[in-house]
PDB file of N, CA, C, O and CB in Angstrom:
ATOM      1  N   UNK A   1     101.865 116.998  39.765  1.00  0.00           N
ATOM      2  CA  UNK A   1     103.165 117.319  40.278  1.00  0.00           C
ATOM      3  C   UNK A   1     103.863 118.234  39.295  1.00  0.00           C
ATOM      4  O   UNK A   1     103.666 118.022  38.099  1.00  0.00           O
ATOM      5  CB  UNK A   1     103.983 116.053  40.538  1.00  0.00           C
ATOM      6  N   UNK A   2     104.638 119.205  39.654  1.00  0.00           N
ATOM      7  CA  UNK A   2     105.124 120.232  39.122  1.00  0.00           C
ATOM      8  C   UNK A   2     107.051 119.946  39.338  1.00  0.00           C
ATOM      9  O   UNK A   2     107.394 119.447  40.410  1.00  0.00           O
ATOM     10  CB  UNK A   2     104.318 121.629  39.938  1.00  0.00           C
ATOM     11  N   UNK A   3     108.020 120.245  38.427  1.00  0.00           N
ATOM     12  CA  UNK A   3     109.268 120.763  38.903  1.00  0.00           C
ATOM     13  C   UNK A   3     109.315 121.428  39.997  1.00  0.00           C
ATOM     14  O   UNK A   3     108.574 122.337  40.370  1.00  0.00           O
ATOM     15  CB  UNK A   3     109.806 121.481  38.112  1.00  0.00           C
ATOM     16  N   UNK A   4     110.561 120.769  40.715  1.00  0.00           N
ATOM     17  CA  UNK A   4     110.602 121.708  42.080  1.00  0.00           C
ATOM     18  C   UNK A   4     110.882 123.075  41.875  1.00  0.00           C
ATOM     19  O   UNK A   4     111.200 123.235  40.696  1.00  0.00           O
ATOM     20  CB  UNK A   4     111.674 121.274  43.086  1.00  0.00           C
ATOM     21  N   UNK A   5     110.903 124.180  42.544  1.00  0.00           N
ATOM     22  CA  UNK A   5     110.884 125.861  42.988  1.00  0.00           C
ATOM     23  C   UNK A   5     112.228 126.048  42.827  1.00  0.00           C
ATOM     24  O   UNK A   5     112.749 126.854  43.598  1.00  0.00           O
ATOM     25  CB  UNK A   5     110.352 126.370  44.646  1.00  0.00           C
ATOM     26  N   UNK A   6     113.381 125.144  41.480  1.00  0.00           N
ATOM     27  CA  UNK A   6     114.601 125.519  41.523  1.00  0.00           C
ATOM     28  C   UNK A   6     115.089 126.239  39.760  1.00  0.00           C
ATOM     29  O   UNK A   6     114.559 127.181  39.170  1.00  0.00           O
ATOM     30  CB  UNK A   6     115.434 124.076  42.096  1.00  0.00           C
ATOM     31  N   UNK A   7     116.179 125.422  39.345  1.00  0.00           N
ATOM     32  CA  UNK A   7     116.750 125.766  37.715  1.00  0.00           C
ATOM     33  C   UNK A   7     115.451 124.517  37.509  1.00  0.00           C
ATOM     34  O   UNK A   7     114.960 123.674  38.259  1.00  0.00           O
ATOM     35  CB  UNK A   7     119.004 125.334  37.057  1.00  0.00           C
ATOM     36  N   UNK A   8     115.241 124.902  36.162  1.00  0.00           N
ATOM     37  CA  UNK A   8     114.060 124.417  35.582  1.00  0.00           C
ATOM     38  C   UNK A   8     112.787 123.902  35.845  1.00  0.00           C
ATOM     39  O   UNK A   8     112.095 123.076  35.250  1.00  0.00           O
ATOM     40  CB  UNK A   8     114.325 123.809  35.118  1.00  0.00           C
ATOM     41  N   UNK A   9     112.568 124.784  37.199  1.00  0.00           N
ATOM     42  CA  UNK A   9     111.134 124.879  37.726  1.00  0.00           C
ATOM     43  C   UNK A   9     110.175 124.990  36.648  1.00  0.00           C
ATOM     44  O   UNK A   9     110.698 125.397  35.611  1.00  0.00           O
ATOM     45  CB  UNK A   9     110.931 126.067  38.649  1.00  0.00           C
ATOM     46  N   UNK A  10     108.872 124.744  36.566  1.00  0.00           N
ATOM     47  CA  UNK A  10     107.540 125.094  35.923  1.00  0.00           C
ATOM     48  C   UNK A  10     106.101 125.641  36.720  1.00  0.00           C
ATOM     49  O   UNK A  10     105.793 125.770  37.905  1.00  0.00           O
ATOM     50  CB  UNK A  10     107.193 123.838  35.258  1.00  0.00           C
ATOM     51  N   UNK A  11     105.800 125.747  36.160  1.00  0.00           N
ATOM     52  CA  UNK A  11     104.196 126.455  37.151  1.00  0.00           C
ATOM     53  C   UNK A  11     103.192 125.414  36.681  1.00  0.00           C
ATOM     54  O   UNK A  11     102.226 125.175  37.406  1.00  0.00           O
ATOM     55  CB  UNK A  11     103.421 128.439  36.581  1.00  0.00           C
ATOM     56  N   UNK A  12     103.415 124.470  34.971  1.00  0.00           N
ATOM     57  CA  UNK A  12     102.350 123.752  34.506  1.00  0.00           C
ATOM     58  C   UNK A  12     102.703 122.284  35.392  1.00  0.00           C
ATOM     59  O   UNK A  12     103.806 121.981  35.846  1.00  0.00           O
ATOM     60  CB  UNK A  12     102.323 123.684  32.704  1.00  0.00           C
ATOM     61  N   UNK A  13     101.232 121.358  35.506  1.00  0.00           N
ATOM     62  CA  UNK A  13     101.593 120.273  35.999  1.00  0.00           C
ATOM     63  C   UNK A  13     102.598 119.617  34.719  1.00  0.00           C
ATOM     64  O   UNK A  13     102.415 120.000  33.563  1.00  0.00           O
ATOM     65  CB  UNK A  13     100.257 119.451  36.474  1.00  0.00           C
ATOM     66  N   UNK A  14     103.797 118.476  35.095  1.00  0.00           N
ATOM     67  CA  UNK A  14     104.218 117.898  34.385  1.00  0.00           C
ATOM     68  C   UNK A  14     103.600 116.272  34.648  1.00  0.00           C
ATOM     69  O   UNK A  14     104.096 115.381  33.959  1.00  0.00           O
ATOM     70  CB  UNK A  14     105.553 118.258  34.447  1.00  0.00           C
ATOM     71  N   UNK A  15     102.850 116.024  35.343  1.00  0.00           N
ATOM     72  CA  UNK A  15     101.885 114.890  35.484  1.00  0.00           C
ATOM     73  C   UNK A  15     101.230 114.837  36.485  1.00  0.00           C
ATOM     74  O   UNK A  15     101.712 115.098  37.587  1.00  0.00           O
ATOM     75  CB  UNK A  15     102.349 113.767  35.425  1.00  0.00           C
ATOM     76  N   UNK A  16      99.482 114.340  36.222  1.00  0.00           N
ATOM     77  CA  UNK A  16      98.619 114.108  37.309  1.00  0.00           C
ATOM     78  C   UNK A  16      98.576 112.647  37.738  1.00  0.00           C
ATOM     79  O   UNK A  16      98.695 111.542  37.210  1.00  0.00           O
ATOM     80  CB  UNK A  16      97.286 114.578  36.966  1.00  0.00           C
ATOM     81  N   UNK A  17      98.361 113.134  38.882  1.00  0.00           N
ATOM     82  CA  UNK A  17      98.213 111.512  39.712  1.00  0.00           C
ATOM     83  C   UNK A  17      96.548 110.558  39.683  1.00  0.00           C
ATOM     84  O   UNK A  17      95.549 111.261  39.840  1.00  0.00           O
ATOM     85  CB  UNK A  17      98.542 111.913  41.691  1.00  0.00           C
ATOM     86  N   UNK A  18      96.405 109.548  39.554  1.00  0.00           N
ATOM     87  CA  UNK A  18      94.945 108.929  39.444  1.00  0.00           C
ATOM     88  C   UNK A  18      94.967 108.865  41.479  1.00  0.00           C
ATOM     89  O   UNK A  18      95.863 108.878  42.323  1.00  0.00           O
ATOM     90  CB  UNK A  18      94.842 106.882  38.218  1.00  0.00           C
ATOM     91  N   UNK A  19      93.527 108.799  41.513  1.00  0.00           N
ATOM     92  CA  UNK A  19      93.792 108.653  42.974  1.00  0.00           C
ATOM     93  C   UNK A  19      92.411 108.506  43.450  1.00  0.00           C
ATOM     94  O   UNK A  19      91.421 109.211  43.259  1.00  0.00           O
ATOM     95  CB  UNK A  19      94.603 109.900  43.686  1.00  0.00           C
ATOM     96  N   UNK A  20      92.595 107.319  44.179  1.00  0.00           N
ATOM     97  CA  UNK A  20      91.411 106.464  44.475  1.00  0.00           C
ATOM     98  C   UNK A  20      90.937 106.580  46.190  1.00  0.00           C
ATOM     99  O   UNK A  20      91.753 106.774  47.091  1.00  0.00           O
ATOM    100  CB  UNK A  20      91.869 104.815  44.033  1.00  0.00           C
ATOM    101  N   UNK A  21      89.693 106.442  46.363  1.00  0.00           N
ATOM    102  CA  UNK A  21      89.524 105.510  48.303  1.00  0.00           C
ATOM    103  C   UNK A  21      89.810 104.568  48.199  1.00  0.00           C
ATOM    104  O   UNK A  21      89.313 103.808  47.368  1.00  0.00           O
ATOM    105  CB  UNK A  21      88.152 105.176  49.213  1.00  0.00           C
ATOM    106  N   UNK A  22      90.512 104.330  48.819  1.00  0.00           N
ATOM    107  CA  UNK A  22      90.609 102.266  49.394  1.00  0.00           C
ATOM    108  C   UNK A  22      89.679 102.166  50.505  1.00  0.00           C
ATOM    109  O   UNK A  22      88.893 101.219  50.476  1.00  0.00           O
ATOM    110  CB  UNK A  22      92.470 101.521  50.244  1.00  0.00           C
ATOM    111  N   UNK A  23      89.622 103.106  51.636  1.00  0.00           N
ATOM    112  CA  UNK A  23      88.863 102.909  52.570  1.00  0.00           C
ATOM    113  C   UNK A  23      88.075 104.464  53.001  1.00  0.00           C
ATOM    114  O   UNK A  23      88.472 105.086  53.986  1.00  0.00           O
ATOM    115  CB  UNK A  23      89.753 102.194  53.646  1.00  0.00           C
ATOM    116  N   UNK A  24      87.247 104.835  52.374  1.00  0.00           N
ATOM    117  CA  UNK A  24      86.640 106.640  52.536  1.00  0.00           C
ATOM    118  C   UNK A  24      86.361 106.315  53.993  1.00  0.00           C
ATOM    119  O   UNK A  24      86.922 107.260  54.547  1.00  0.00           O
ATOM    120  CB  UNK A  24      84.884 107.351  51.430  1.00  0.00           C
ATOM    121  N   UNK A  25      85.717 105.386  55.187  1.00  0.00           N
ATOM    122  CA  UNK A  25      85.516 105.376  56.160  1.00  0.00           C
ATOM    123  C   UNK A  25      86.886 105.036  56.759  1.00  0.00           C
ATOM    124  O   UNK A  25      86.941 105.179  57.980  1.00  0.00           O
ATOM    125  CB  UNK A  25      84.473 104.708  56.341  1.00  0.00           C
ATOM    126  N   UNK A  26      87.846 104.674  56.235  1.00  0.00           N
ATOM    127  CA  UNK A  26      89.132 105.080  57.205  1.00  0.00           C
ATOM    128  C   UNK A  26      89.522 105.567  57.032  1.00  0.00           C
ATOM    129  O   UNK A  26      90.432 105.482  57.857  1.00  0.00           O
ATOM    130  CB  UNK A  26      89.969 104.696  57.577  1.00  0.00           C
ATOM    131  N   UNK A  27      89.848 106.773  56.086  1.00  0.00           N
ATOM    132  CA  UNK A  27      90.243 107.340  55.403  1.00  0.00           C
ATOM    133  C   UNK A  27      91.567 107.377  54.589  1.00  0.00           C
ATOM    134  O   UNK A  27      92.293 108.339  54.336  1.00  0.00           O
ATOM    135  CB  UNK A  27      90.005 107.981  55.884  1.00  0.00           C
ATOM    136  N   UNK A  28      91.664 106.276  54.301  1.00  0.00           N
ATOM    137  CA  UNK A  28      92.867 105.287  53.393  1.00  0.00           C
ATOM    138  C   UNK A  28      92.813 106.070  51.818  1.00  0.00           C
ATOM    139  O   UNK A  28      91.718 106.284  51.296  1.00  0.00           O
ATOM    140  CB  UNK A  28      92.258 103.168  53.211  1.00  0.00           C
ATOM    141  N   UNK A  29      93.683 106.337  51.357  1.00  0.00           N
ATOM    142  CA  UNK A  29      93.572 107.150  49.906  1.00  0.00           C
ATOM    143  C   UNK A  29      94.268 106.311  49.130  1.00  0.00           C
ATOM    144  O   UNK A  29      94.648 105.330  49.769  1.00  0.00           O
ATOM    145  CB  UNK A  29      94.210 108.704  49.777  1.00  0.00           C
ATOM    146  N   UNK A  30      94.645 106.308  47.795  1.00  0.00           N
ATOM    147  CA  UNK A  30      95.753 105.604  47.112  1.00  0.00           C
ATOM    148  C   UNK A  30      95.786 106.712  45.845  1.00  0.00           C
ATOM    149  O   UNK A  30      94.916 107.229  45.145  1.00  0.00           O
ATOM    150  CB  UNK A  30      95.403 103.800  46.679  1.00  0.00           C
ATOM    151  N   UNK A  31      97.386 106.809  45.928  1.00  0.00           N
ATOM    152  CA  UNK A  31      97.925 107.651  44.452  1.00  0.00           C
ATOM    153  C   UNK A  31      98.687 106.940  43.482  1.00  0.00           C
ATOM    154  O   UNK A  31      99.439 105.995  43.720  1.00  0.00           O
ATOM    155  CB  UNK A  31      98.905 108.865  44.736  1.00  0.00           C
ATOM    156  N   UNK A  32      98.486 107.374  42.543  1.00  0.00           N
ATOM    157  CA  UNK A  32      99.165 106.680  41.280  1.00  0.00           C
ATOM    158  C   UNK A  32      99.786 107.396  40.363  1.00  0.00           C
ATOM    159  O   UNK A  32      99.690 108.607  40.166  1.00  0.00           O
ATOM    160  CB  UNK A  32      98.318 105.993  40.524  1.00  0.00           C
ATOM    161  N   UNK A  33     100.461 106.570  39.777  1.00  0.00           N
ATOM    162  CA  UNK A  33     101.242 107.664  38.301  1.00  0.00           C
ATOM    163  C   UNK A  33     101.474 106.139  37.545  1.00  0.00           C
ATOM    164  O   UNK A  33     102.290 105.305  37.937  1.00  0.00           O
ATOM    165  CB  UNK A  33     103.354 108.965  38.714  1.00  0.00           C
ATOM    166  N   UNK A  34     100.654 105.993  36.492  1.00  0.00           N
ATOM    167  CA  UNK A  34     100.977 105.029  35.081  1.00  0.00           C
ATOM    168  C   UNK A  34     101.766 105.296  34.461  1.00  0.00           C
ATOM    169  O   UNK A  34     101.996 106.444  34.083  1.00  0.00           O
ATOM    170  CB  UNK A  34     100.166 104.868  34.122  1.00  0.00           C
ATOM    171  N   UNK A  35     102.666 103.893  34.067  1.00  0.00           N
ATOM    172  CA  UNK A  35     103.949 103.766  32.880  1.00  0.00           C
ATOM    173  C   UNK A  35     103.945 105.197  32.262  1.00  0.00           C
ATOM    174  O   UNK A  35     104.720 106.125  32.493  1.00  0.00           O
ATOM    175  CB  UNK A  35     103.646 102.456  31.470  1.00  0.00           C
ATOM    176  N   UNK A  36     102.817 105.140  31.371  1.00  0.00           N
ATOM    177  CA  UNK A  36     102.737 106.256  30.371  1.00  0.00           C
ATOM    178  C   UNK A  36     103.655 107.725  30.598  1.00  0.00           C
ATOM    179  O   UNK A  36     104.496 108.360  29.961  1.00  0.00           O
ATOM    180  CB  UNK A  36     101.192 106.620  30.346  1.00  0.00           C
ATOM    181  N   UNK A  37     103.039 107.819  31.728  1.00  0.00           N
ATOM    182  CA  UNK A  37     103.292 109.189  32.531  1.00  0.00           C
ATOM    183  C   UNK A  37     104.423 108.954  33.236  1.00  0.00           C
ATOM    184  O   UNK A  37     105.182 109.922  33.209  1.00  0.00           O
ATOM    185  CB  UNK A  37     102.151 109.668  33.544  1.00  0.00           C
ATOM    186  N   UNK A  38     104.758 108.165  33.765  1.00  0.00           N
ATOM    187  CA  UNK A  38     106.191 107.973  34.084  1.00  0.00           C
ATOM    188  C   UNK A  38     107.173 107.989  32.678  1.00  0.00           C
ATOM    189  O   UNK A  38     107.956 108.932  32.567  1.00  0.00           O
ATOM    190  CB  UNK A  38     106.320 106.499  34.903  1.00  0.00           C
ATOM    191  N   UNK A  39     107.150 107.440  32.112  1.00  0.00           N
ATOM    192  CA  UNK A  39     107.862 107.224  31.028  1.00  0.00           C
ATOM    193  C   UNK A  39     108.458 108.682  30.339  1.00  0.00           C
ATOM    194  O   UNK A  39     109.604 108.842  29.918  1.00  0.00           O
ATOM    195  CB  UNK A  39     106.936 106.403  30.106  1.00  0.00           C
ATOM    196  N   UNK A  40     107.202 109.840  30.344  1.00  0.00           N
ATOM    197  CA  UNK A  40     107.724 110.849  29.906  1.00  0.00           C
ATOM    198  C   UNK A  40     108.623 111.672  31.074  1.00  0.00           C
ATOM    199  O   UNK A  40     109.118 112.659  30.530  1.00  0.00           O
ATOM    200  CB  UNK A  40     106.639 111.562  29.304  1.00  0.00           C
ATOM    201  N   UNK A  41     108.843 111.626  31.908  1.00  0.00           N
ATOM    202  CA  UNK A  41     109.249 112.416  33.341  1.00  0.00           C
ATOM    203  C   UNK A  41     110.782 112.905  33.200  1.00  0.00           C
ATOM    204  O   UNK A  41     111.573 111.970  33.073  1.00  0.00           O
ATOM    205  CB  UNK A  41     109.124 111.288  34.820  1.00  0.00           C
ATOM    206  N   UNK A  42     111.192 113.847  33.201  1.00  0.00           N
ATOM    207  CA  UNK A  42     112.337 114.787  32.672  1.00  0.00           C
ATOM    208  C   UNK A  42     112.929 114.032  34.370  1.00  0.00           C
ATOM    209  O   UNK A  42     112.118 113.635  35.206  1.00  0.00           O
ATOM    210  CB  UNK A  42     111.970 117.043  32.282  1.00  0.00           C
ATOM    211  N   UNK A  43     114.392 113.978  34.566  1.00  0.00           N
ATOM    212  CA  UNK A  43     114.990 113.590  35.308  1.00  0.00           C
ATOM    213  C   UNK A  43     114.881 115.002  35.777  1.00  0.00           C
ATOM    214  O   UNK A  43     114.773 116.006  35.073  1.00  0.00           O
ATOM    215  CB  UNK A  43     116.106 112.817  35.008  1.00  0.00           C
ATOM    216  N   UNK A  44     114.953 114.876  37.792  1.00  0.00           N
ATOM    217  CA  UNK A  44     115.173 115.702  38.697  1.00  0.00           C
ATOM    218  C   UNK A  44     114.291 115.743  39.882  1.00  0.00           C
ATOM    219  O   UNK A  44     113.874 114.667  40.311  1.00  0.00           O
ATOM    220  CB  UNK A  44     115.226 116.768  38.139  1.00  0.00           C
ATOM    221  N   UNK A  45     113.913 116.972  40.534  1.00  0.00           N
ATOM    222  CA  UNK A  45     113.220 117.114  41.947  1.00  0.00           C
ATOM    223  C   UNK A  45     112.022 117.465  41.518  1.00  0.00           C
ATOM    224  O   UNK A  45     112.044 118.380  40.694  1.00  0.00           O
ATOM    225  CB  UNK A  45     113.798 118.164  43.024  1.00  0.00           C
ATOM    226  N   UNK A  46     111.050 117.073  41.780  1.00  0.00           N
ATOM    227  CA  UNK A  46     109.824 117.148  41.643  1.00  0.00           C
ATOM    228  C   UNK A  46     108.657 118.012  43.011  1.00  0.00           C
ATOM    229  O   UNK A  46     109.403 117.905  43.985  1.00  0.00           O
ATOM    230  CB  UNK A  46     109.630 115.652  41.390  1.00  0.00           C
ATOM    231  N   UNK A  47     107.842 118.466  43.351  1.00  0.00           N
ATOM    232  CA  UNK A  47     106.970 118.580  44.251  1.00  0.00           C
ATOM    233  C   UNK A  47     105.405 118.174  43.729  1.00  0.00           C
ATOM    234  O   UNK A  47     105.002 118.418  42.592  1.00  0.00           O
ATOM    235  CB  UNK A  47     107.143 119.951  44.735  1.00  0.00           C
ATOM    236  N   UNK A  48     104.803 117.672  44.522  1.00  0.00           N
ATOM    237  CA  UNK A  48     103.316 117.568  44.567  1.00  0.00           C
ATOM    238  C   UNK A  48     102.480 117.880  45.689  1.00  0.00           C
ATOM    239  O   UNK A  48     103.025 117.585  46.753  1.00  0.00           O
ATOM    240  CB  UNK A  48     103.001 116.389  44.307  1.00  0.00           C
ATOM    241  N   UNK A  49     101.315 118.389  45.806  1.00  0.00           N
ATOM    242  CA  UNK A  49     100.340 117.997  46.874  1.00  0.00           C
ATOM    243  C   UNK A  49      98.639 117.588  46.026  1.00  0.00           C
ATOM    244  O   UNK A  49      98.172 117.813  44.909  1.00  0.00           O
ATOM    245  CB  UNK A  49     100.258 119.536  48.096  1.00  0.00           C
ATOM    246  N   UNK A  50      98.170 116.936  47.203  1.00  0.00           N
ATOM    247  CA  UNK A  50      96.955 116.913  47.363  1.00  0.00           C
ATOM    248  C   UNK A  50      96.003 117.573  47.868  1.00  0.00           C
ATOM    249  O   UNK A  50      95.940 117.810  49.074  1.00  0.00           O
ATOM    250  CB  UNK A  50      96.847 116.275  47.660  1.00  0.00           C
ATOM    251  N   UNK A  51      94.991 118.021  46.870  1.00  0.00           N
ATOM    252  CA  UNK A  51      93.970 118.660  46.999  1.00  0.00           C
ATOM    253  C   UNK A  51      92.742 118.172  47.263  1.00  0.00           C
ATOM    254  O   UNK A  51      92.341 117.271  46.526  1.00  0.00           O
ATOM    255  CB  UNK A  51      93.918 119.221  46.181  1.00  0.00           C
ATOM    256  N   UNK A  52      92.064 118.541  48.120  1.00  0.00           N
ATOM    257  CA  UNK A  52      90.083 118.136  48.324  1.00  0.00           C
ATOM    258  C   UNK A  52      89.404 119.054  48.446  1.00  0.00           C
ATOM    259  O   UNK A  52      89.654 119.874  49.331  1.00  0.00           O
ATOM    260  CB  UNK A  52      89.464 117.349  49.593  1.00  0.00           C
ATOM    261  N   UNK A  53      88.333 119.208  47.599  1.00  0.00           N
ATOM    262  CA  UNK A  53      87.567 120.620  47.759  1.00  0.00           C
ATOM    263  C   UNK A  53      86.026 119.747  48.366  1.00  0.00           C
ATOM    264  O   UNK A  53      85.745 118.567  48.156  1.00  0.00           O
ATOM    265  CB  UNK A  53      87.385 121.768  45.865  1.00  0.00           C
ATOM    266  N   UNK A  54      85.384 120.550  48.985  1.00  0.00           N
ATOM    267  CA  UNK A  54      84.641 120.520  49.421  1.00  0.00           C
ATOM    268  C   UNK A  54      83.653 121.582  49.739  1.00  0.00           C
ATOM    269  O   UNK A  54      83.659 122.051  50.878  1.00  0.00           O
ATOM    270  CB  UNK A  54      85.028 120.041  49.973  1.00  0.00           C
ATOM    271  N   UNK A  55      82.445 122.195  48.481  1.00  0.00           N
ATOM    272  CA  UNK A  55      81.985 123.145  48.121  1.00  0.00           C
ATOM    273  C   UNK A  55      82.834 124.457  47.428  1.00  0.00           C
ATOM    274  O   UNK A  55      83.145 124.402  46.238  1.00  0.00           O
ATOM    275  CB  UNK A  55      81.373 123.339  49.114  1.00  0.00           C
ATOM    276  N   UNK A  56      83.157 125.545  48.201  1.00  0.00           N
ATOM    277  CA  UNK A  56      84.228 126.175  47.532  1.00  0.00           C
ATOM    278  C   UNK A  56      85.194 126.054  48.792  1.00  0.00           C
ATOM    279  O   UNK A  56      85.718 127.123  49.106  1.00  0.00           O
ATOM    280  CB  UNK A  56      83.899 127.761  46.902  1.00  0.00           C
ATOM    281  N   UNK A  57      85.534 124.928  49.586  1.00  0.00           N
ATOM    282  CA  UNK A  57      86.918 124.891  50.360  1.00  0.00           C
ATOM    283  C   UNK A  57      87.538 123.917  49.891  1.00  0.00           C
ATOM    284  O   UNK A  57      87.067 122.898  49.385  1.00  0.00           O
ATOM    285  CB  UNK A  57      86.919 124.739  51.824  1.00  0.00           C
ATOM    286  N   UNK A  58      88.685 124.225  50.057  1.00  0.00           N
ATOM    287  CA  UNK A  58      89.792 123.428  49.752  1.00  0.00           C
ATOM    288  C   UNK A  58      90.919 123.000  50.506  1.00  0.00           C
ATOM    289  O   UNK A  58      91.853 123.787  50.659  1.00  0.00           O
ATOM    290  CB  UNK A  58      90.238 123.893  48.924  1.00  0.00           C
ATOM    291  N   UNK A  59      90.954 121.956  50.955  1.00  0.00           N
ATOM    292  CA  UNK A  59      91.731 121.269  51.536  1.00  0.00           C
ATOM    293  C   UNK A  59      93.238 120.720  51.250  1.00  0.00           C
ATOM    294  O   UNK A  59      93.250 119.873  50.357  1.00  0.00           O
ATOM    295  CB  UNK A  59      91.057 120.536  51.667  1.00  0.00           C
ATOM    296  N   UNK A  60      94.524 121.021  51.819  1.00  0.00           N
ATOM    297  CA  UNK A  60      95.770 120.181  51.364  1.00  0.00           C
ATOM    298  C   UNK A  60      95.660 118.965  52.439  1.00  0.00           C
ATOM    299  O   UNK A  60      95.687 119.073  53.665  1.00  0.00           O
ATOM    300  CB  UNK A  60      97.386 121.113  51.461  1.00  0.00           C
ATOM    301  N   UNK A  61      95.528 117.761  51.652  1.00  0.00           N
ATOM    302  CA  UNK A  61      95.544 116.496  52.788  1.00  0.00           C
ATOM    303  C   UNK A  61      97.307 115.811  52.758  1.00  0.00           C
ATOM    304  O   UNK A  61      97.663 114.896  53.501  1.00  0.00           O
ATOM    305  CB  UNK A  61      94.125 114.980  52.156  1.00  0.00           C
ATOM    306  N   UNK A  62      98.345 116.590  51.601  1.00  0.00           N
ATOM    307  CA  UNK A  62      99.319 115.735  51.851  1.00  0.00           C
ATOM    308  C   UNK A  62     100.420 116.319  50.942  1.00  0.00           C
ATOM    309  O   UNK A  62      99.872 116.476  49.850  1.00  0.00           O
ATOM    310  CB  UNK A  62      98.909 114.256  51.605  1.00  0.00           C
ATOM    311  N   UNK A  63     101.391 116.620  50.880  1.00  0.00           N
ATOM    312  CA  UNK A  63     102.200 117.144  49.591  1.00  0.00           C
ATOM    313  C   UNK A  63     103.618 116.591  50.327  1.00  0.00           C
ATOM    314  O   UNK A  63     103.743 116.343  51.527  1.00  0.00           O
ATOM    315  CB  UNK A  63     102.084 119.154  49.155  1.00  0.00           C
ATOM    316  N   UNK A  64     104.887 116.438  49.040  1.00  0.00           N
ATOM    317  CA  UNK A  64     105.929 115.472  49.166  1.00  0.00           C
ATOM    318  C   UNK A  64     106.997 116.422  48.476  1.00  0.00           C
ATOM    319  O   UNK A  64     107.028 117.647  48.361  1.00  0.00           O
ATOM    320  CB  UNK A  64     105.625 113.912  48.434  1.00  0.00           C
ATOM    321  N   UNK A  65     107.685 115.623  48.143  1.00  0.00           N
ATOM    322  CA  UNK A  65     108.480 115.639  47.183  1.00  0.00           C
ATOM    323  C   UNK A  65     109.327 114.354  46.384  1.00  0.00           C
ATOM    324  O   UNK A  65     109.744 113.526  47.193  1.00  0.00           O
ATOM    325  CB  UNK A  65     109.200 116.447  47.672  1.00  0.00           C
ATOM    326  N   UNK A  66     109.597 114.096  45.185  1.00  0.00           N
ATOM    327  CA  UNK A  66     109.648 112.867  44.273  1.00  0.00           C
ATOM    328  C   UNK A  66     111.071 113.432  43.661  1.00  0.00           C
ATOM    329  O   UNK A  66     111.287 114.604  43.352  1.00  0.00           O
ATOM    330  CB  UNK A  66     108.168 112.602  43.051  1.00  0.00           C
ATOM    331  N   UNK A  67     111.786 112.575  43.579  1.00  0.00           N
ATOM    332  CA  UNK A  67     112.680 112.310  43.057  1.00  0.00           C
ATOM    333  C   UNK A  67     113.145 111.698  41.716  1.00  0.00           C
ATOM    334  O   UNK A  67     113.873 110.742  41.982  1.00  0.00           O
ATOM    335  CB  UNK A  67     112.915 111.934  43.732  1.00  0.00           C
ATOM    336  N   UNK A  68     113.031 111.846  40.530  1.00  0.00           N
ATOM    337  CA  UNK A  68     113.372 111.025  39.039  1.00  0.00           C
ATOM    338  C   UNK A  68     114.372 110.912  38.820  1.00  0.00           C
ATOM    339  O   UNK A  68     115.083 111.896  38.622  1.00  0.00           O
ATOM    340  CB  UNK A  68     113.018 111.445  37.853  1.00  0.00           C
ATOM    341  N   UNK A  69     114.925 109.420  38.756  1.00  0.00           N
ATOM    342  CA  UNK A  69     116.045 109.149  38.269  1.00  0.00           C
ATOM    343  C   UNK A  69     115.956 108.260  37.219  1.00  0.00           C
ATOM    344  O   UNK A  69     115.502 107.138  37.447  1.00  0.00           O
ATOM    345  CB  UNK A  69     116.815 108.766  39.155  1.00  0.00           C
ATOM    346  N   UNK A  70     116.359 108.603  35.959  1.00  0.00           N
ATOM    347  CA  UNK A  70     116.201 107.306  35.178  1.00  0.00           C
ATOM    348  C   UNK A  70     117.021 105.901  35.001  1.00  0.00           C
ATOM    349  O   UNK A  70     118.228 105.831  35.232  1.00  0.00           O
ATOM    350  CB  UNK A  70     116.174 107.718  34.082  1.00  0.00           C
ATOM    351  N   UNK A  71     116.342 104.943  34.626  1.00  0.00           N
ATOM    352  CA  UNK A  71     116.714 103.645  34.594  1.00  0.00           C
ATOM    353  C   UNK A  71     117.216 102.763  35.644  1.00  0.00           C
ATOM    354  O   UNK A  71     118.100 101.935  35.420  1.00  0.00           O
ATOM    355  CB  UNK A  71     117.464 103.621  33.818  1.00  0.00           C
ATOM    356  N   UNK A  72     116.448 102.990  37.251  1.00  0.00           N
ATOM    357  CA  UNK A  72     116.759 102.773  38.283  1.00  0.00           C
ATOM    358  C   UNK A  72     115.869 101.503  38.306  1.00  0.00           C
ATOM    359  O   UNK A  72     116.617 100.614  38.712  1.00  0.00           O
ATOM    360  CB  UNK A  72     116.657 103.876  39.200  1.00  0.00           C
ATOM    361  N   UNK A  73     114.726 101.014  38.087  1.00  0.00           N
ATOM    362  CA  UNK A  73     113.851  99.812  37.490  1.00  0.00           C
ATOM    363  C   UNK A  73     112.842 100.303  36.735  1.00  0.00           C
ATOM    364  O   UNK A  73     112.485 101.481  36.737  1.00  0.00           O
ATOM    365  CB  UNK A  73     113.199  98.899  38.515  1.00  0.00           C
ATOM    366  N   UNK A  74     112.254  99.213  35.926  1.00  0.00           N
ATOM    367  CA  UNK A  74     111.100  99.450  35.014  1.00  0.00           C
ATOM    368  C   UNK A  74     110.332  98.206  35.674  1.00  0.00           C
ATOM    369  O   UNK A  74     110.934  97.294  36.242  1.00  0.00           O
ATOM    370  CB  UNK A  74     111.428  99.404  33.196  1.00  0.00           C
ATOM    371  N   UNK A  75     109.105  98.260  35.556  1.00  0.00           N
ATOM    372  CA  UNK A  75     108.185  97.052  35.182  1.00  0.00           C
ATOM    373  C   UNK A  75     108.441  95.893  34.735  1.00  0.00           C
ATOM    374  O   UNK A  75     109.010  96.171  33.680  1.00  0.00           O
ATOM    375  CB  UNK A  75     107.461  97.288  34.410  1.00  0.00           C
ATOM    376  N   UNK A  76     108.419  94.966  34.794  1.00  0.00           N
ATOM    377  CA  UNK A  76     108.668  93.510  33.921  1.00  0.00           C
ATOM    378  C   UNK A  76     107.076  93.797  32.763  1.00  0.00           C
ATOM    379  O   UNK A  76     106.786  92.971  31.897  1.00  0.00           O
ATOM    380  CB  UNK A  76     108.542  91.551  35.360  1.00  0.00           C
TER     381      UNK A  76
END
């Protein structure tokens, strides 16, 4: 995920997501972002998508947008 396309946009990722099958025959995905990587996250608008390549194609299966606000909850 990158800063959104506004004042203090970036072009570098500012964090990658881990991202698993739960179900490849249903095609169920799961994304993640660990403490770690949360922890560093500059407050503001964020964008991401998802990528799948498949030989040299490449697929977008999903892209958002994320919101950072700090100290809204942490983890126990």
């Amino acid at each position: 995920m990158t800063k959104s396309t506004s004042i203090g946009s970036t072009s570098y990722p500012a964090a990658t997501f881990n991202v698993g099958f739960t179900s490849a025959a249903g095609g169920k995905i799961k994304i993640s972002l660990g403490s770690t990587a949360t922890r560093t996250l500059s407050e503001g608008r964020y964008v991401y998508n998802l990528l799948v390549s498949s030989g040299s194609t490449v697929y977008s299966l999903t892209n958002g947008n994320i919101l950072v606000i700090p100290g809204i909850s942490s983890a126990p």
